[in-house]
KOLBA-280738 format. One line per 5 residues: number of its first residue (from 1); for each residue x, y, z of C-alpha. Coordinates in nm, 3 decimals. Example, Ala and Ser with C-alpha at 12.3 -4.5 7.8 and 13.67 -1.06 7.14 Angstrom:
2
1> 1.230/-0.450/0.780 | 1.367/-0.106/0.714
This chain:
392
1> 0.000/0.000/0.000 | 0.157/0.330/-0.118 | 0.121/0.620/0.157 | 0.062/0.966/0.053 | 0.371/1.205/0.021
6> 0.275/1.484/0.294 | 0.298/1.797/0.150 | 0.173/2.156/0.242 | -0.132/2.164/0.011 | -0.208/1.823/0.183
11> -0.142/1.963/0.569 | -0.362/2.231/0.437 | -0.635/2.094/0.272 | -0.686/1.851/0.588 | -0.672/2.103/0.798
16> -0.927/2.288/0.620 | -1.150/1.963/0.608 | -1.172/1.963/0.970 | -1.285/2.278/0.995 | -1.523/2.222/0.774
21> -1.655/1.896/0.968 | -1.658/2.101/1.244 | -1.894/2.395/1.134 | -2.107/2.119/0.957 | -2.171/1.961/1.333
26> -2.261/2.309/1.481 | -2.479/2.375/1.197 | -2.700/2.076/1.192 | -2.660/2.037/1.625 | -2.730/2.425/1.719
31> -2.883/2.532/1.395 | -2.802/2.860/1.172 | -2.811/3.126/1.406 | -2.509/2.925/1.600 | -2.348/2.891/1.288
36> -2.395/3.206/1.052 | -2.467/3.595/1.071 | -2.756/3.605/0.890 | -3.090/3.711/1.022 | -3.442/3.791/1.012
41> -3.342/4.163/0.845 | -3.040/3.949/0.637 | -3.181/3.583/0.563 | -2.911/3.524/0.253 | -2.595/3.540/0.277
46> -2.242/3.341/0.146 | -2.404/3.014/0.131 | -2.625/3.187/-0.144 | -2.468/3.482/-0.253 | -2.124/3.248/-0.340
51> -2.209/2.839/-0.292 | -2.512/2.899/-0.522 | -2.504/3.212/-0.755 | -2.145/3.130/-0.837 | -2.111/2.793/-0.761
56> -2.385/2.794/-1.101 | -2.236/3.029/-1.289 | -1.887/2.870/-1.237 | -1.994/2.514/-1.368 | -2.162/2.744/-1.696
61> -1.880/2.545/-1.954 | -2.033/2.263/-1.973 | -2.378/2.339/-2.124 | -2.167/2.610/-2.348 | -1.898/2.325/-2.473
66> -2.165/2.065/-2.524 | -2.361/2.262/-2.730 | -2.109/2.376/-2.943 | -1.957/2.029/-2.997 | -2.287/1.853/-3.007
71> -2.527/2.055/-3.153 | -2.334/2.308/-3.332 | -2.077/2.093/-3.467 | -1.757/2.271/-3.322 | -1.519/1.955/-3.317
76> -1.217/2.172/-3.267 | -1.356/2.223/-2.915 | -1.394/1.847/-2.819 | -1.071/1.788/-2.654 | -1.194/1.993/-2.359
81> -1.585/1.907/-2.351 | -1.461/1.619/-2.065 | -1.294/1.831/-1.865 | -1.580/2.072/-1.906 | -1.838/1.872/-1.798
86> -1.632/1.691/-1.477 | -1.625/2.112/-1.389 | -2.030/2.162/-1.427 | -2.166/1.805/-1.253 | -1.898/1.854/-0.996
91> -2.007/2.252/-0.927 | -2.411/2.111/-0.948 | -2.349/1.869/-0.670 | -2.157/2.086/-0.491 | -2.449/2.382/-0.500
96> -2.672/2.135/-0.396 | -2.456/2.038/-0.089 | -2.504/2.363/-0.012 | -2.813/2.439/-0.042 | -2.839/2.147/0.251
101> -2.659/2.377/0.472 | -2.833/2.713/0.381 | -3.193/2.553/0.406 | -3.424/2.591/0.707 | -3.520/2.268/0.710
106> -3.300/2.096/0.467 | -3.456/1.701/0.457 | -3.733/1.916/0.303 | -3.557/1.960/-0.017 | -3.764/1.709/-0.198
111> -4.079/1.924/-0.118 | -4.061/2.144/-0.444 | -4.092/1.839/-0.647 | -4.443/1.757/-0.561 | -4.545/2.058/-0.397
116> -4.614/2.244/-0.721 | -4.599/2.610/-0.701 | -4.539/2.759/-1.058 | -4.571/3.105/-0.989 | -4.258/3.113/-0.800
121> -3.927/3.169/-0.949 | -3.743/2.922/-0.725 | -4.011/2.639/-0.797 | -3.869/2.688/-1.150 | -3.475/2.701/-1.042
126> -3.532/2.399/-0.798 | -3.720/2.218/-1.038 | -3.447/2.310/-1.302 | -3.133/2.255/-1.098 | -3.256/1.906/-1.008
131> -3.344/1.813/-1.392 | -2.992/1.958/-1.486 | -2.771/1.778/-1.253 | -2.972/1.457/-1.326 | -2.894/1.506/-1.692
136> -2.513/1.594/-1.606 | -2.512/1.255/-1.404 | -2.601/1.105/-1.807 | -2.371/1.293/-1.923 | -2.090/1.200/-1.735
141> -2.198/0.874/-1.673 | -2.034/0.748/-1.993 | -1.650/0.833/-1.852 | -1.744/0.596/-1.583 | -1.844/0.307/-1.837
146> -1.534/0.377/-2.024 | -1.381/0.278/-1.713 | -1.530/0.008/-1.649 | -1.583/-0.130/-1.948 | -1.935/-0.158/-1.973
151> -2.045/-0.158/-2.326 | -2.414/-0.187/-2.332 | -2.545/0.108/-2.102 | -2.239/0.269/-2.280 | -2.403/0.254/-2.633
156> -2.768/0.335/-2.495 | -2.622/0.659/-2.326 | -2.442/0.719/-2.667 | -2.782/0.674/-2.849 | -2.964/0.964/-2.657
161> -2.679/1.199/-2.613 | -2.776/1.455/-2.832 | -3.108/1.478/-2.693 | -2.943/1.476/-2.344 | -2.777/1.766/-2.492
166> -3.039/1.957/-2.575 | -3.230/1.905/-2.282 | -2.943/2.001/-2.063 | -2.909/2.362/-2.274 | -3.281/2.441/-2.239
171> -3.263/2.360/-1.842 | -2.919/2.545/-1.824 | -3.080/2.851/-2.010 | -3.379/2.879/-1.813 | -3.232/2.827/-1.428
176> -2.928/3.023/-1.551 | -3.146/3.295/-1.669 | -3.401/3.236/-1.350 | -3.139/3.316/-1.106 | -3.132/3.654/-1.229
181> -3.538/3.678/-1.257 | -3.533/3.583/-0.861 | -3.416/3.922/-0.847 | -3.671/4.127/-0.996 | -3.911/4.063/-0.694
186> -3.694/4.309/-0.495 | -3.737/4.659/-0.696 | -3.703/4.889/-0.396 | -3.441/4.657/-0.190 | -3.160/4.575/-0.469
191> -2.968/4.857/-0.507 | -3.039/5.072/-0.823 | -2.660/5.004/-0.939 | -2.766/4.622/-0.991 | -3.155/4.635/-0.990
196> -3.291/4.634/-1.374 | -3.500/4.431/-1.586 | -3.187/4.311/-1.769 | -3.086/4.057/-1.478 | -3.191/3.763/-1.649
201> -3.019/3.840/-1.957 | -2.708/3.980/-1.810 | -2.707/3.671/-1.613 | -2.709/3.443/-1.871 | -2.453/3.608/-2.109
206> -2.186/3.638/-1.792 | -2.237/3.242/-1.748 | -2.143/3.194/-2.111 | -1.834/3.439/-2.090 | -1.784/3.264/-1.700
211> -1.806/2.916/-1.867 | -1.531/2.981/-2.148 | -1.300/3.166/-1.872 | -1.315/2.888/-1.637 | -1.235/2.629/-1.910
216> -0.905/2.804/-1.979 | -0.809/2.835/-1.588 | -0.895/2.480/-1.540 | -0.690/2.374/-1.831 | -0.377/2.591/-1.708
221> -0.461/2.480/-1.339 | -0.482/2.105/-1.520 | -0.134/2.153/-1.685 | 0.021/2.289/-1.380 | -0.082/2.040/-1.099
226> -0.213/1.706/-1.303 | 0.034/1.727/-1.596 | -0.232/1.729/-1.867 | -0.186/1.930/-2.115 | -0.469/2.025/-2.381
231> -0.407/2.199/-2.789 | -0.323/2.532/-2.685 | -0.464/2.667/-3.052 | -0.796/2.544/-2.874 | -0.733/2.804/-2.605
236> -0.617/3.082/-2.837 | -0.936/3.054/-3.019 | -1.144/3.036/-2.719 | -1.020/3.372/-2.612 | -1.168/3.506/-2.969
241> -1.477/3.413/-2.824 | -1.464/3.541/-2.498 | -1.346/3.868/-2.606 | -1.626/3.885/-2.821 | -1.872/3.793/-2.534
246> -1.724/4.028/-2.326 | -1.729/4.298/-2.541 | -2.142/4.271/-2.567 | -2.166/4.189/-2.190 | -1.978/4.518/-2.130
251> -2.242/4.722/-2.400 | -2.595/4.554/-2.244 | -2.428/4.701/-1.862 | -2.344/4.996/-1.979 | -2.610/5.085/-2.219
256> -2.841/4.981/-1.948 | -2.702/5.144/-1.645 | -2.666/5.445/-1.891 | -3.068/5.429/-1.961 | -3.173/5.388/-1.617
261> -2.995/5.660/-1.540 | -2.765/5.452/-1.284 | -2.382/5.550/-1.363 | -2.453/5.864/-1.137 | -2.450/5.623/-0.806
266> -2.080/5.438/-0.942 | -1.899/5.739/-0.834 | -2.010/5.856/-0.522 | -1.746/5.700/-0.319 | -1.938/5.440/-0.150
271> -1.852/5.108/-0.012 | -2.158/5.010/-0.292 | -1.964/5.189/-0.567 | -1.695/5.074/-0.506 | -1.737/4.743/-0.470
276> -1.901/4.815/-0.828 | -1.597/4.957/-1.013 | -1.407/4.661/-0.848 | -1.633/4.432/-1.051 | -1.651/4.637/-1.360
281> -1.257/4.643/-1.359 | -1.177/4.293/-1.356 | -1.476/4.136/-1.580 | -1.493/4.419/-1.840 | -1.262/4.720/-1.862
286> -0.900/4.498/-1.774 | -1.015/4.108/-1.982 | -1.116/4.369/-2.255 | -0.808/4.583/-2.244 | -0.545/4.269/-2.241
291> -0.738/4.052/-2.475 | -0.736/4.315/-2.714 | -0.315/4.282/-2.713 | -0.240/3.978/-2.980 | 0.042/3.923/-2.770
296> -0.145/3.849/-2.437 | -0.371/3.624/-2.646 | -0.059/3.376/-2.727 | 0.118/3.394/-2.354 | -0.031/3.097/-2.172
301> 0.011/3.274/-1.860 | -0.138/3.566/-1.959 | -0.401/3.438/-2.076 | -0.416/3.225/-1.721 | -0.441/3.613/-1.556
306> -0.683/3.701/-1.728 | -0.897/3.409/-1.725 | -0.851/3.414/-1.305 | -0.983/3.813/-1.338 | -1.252/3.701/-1.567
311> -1.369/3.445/-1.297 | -1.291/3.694/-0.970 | -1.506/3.959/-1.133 | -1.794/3.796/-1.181 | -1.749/3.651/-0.822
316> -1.825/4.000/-0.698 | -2.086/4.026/-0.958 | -2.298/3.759/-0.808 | -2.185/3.850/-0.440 | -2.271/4.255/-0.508
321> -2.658/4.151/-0.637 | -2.663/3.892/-0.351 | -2.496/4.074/-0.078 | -2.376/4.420/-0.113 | -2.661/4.563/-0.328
326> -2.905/4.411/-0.059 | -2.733/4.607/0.289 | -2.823/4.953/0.234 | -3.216/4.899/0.265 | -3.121/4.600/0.527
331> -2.970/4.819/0.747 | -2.698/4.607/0.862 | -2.338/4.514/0.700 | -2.317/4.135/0.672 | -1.977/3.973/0.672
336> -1.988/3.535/0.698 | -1.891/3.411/1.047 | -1.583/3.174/1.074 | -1.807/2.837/1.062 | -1.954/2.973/0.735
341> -1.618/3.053/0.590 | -1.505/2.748/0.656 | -1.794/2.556/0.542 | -1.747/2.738/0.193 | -1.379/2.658/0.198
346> -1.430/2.336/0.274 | -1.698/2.288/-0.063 | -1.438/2.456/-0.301 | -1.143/2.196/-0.148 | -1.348/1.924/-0.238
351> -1.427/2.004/-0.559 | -1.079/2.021/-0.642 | -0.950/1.719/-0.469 | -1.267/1.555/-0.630 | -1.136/1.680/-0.935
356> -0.788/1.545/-0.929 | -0.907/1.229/-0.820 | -1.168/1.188/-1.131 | -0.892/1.271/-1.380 | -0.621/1.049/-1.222
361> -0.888/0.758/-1.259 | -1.140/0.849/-1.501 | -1.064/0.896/-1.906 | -1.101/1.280/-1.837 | -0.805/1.408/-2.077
366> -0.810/1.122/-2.339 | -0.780/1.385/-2.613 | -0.543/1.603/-2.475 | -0.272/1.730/-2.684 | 0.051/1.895/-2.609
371> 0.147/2.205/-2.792 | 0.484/2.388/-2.757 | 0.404/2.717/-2.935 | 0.097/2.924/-2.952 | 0.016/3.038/-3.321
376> -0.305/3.224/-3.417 | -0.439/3.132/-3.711 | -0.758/3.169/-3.905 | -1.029/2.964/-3.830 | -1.081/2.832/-4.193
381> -0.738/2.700/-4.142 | -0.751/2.535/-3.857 | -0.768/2.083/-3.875 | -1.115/1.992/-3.768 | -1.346/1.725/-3.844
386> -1.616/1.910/-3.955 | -1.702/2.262/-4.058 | -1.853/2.460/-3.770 | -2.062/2.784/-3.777 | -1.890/3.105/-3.672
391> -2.145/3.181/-3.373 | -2.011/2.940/-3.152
């Protein structure tokens, strides 16, 4: 039997296990006032604000990717649909763990499924997370039969993959979307800087820029730590896209901050303001300004920075609509508690160890390609099995 090299990261993430174990006793012995700093004026805090809102938007690649290589035809981008879809079922089950911790009562869970109430947004977002992460469990189920060899459910999976496809975009659409519509129910709480009728859209084009800026971080993060390496002309071209998802991110804010007449609060020096110029820095204004540079587009870790920013910014997106832009007419600052903290730290930890683990054993990076040198080239020129349409 082979023992584990100790290392820091190891000491580390153990440590950080514990304390997560810890806060998980204290929550479900003394209940969330023991355990958080949320209250009757603040009921949502990290466990939403980051565990759910991001922890969704994070795992955004893998309806993006599947589309595109399934339904639109983009083979070029195949080599990193696995990898892609470990990141989405892994960040699903994840948001649902927490949910378990954030909910009231959370052996109740089950209730939305046959206690219909369709005029509420998060009867649609439970109902939709639950479909989604069932269909990501399809999905992914086929790496496992790889592994173990088992043909037959292999080939019936394989038979009703692209409708599993499809059915996975129109649930990741509408609960993406949805998270953003849960919003609009708070007109004269949200602050005007983030309140607009625009939330659902905004919130589905940031998962889409989210989902392509996470796949390049994971691949670097991949490269670095688990010594798999993926076509690095895949990446270059990815950052096309992003820029160009960016780019119309950045005019639907702007253009509707600008008609709402909403820039005015952005630079009145407070802690809401900005917290907003923090976001607007790293997701639009900086990604914009280095992707732009043909040189930062070829320089892996560059394009690594970026990518990180990309993912940060939209962090304090989701945690500005969720928790800053809520305070004000609160009247209370919320920061976590320790035992929430910890219990958040202790979610992302798993998810990577989880990670590692599925693409040490599982065929994760089958396709991966090395690639010394980074060269930009025009699409029409690039080897791929089959044409693919521009819009991807």
């Amino acid at each position: 039997m082979t023992v584990p090299k100790v290392t820091f990261w190891r000491v580390v993430f153990v440590l950080v296990m514990l304390l997560g174990a810890y806060a998980t006793v204290i929550r479900f012995t003394q209940g969330l006032g023991a355990t958080t700093n949320l209250s009757d004026q603040f009921p949502w805090g990290i466990w939403i604000g980051f565990d759910v809102l991001c922890g969704v938007m994070l795992a955004a690649g893998g309806f993006t990717l599947m589309a595109a290589v399934h339904i639109f035809n983009a083979e070029r981008f195949r080599p990193i649909v696995r990898p892609a879809l470990l990141t989405a079922f892994l960040g699903y089950i994840l948001v649902c763990v927490a949910l378990m911790y954030d909910l009231g009562f959370p052996w109740r869970i089950w209730h939305p499924l046959v206690m219909w109430n369709p005029h509420s947004v998060m009867f649609e977002v439970g109902w939709c997370v639950t479909l989604y992460t069932t269909v990501l469990a399809l999905e992914f189920s086929p790496l496992v039969f790889e592994r173990l060899r088992l043909e037959r459910p292999l080939k019936i999976i394989h038979t009703i993959q692209i409708p599993l496809v499809i059915l996975g975009v129109i649930l990741s659409t509408l609960h993406q979307s949805s998270l953003g519509s849960l919003y609009l129910i708070v007109p004269g709480k949200l602050h005007p800087l983030w309140y607009t009728s625009m939330l659902p859209v905004l919130f589905y084009v940031s998962a889409i820029a989210i989902g392509i800026a996470m796949t390049i971080f994971e691949s670097a993060m991949s490269e670095k730590h688990l010594g798999h390496s993926l076509d690095k002309s895949i990446i270059v071209y990815l950052t096309r896209i992003l820029l160009v998802i960016l780019i119309f991110y950045g005019v639907l804010r702007f253009r509707d901050l600008y008609k709402r007449g909403a820039l005015e609060y952005a630079f009145t020096g407070s802690y809401e303001s900005i917290l907003f110029l923090a976001e607007i820095a790293f997701s639009i204004v900086l990604p914009i300004a280095l992707l732009l540079i043909p040189r930062i587009r070829l320089n892996p870790k560059a394009l690594y920075f970026v990518a990180t920013m990309i993912v940060i910014g939209f962090m304090i997106n989701r945690l500005n609509i969720a928790i800053t832009g809520m305070e004000s007419y609160a009247g209370v600052r919320y920061f976590p508690k320790w035992t929430e903290l910890s219990v958040t730290v202790a979610i992302v930890a798993a998810g990577f160890a989880i990670f590692g683990l599925a693409a040490k054993h599982l065929p994760i990076f089958e396709h991966g390609v090395a690639h010394e040198e980074l060269k930009e080239v025009p699409a029409e020129a690039a080897t791929v099995r089959k044409p693919y349409p521009a819009q991807v």
